[in-house]
N, CA, C, O and CB atoms as a CASP TS submission, in Angstrom:
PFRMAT TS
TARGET T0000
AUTHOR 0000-0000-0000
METHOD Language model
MODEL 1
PARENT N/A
ATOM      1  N   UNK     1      93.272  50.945 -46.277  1.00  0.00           N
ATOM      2  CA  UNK     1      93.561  52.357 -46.587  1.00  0.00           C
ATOM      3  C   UNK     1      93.105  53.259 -45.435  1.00  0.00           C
ATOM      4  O   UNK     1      91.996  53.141 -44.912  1.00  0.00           O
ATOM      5  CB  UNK     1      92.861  52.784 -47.914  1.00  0.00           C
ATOM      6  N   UNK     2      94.094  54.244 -45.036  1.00  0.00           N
ATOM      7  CA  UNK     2      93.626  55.130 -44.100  1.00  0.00           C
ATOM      8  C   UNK     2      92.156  55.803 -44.082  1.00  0.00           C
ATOM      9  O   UNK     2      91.374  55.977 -43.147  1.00  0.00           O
ATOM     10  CB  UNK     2      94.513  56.067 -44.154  1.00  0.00           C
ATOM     11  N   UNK     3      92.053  56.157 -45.635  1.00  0.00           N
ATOM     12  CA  UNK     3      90.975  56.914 -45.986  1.00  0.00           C
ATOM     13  C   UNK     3      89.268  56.276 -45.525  1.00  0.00           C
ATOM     14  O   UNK     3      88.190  56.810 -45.268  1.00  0.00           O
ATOM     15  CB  UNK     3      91.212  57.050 -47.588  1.00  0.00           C
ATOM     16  N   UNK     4      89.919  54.483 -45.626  1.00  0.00           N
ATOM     17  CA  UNK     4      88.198  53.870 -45.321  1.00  0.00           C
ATOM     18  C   UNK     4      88.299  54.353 -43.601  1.00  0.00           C
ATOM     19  O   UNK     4      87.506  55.231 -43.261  1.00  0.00           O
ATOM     20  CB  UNK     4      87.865  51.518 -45.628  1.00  0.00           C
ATOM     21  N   UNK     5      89.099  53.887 -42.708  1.00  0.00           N
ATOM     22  CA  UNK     5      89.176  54.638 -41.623  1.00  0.00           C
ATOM     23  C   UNK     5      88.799  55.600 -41.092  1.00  0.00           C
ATOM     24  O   UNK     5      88.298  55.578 -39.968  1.00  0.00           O
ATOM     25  CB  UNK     5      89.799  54.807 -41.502  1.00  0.00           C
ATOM     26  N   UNK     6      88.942  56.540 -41.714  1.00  0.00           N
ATOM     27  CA  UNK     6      88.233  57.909 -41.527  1.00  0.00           C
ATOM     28  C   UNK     6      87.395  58.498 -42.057  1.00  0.00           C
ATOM     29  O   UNK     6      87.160  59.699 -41.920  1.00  0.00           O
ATOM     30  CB  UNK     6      88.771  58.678 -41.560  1.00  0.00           C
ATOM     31  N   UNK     7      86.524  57.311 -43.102  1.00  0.00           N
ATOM     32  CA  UNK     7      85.916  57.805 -43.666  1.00  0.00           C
ATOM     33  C   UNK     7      84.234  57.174 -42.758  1.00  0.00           C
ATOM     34  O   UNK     7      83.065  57.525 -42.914  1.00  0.00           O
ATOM     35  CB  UNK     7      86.426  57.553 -45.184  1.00  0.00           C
ATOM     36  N   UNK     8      84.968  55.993 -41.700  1.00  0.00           N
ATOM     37  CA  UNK     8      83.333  55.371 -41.476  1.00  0.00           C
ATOM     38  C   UNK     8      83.807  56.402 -40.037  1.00  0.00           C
ATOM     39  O   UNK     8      82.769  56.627 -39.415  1.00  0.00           O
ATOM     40  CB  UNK     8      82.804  53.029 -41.316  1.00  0.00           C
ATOM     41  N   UNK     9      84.670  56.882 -39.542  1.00  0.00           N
ATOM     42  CA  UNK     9      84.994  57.693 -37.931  1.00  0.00           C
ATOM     43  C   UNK     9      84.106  59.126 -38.149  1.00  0.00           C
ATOM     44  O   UNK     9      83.352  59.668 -37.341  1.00  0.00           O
ATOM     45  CB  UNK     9      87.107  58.172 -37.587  1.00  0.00           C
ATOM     46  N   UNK    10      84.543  59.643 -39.838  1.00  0.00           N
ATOM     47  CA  UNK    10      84.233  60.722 -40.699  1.00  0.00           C
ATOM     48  C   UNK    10      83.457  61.272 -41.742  1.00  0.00           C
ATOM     49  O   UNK    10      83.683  62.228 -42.484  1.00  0.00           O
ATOM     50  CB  UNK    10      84.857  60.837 -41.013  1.00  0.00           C
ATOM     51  N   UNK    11      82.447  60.451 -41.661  1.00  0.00           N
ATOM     52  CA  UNK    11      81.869  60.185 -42.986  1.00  0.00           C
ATOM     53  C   UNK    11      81.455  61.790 -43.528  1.00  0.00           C
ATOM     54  O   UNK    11      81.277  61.938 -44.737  1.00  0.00           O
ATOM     55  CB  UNK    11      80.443  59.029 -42.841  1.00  0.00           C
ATOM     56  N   UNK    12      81.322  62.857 -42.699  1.00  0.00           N
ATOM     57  CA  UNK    12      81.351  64.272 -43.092  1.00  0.00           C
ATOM     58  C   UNK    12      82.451  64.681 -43.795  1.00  0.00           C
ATOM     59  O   UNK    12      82.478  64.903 -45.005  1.00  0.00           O
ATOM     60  CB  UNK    12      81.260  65.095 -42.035  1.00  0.00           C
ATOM     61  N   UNK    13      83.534  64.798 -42.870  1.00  0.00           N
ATOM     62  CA  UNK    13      84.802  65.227 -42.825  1.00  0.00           C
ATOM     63  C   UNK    13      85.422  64.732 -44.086  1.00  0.00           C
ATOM     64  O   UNK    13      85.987  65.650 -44.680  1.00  0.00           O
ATOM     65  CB  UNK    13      85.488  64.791 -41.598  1.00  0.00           C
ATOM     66  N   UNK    14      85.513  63.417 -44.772  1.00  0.00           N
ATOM     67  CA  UNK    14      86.076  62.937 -46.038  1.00  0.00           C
ATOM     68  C   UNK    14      85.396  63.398 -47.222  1.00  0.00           C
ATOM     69  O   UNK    14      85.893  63.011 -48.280  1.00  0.00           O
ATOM     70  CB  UNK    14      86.093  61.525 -46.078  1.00  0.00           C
ATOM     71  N   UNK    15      83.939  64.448 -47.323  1.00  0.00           N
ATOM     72  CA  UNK    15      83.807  64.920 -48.106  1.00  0.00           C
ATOM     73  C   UNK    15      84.357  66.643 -48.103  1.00  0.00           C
ATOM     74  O   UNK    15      84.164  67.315 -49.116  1.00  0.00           O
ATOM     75  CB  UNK    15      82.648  64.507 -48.269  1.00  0.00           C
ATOM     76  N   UNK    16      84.897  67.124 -47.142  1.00  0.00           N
ATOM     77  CA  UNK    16      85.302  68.454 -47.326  1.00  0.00           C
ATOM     78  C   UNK    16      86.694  68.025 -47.159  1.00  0.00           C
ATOM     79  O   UNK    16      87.480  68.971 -47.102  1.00  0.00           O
ATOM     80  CB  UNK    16      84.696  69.631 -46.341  1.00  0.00           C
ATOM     81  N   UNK    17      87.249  66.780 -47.058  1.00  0.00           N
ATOM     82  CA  UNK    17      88.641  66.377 -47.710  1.00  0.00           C
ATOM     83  C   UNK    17      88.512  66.358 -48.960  1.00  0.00           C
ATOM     84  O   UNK    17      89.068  67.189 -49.679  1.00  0.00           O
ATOM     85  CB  UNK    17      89.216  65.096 -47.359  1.00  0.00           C
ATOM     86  N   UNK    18      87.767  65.417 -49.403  1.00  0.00           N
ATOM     87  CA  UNK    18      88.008  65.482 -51.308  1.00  0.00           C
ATOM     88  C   UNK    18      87.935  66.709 -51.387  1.00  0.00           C
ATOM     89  O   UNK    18      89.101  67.014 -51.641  1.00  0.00           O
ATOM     90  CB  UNK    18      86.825  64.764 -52.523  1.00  0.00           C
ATOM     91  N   UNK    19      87.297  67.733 -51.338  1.00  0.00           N
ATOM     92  CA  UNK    19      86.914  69.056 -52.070  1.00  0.00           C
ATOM     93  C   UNK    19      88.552  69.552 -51.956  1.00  0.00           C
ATOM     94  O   UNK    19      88.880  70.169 -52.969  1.00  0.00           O
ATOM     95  CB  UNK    19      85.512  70.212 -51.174  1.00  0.00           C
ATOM     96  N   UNK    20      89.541  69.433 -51.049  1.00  0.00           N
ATOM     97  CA  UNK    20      90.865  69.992 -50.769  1.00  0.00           C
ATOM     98  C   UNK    20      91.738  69.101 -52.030  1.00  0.00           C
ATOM     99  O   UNK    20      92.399  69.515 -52.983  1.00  0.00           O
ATOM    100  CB  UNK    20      91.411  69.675 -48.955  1.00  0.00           C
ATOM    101  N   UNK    21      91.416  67.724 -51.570  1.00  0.00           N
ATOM    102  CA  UNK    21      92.640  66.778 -51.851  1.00  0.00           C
ATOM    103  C   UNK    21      91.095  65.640 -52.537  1.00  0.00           C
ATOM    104  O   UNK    21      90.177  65.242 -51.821  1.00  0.00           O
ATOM    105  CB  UNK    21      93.980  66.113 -49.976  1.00  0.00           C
ATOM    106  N   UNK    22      91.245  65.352 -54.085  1.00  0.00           N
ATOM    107  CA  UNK    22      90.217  64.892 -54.560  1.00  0.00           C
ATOM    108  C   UNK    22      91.289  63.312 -55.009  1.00  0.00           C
ATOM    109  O   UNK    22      90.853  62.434 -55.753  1.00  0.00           O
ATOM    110  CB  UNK    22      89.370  66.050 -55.820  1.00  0.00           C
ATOM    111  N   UNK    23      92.296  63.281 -54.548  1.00  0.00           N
ATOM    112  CA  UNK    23      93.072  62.294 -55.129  1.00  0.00           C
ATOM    113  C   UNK    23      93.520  61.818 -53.621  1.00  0.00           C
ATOM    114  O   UNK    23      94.041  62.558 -52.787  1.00  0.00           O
ATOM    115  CB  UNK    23      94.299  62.825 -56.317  1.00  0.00           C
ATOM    116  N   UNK    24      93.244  60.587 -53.467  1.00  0.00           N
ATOM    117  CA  UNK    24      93.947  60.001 -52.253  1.00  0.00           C
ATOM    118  C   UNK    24      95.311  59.130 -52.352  1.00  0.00           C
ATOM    119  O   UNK    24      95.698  58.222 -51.616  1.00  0.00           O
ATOM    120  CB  UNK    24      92.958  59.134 -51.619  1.00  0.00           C
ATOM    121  N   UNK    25      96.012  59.795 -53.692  1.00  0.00           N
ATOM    122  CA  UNK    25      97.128  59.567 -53.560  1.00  0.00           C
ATOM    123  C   UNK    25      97.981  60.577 -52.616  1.00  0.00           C
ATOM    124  O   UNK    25      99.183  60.385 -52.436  1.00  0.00           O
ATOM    125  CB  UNK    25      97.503  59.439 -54.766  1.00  0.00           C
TER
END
């Protein structure tokens, strides 16, 4: 999944993603 990707590049950034987009569909 893209999301694990950017989430170990991002590990900040994928929590002020969920707050936008809380569904990684």
């Amino acid at each position: 999944l893209l999301i694990s990707k950017i989430r170990e590049e991002y590990p900040d950034r994928i929590m002020s993603s969920y707050s936008v987009v809380p569904s990684p569909k």
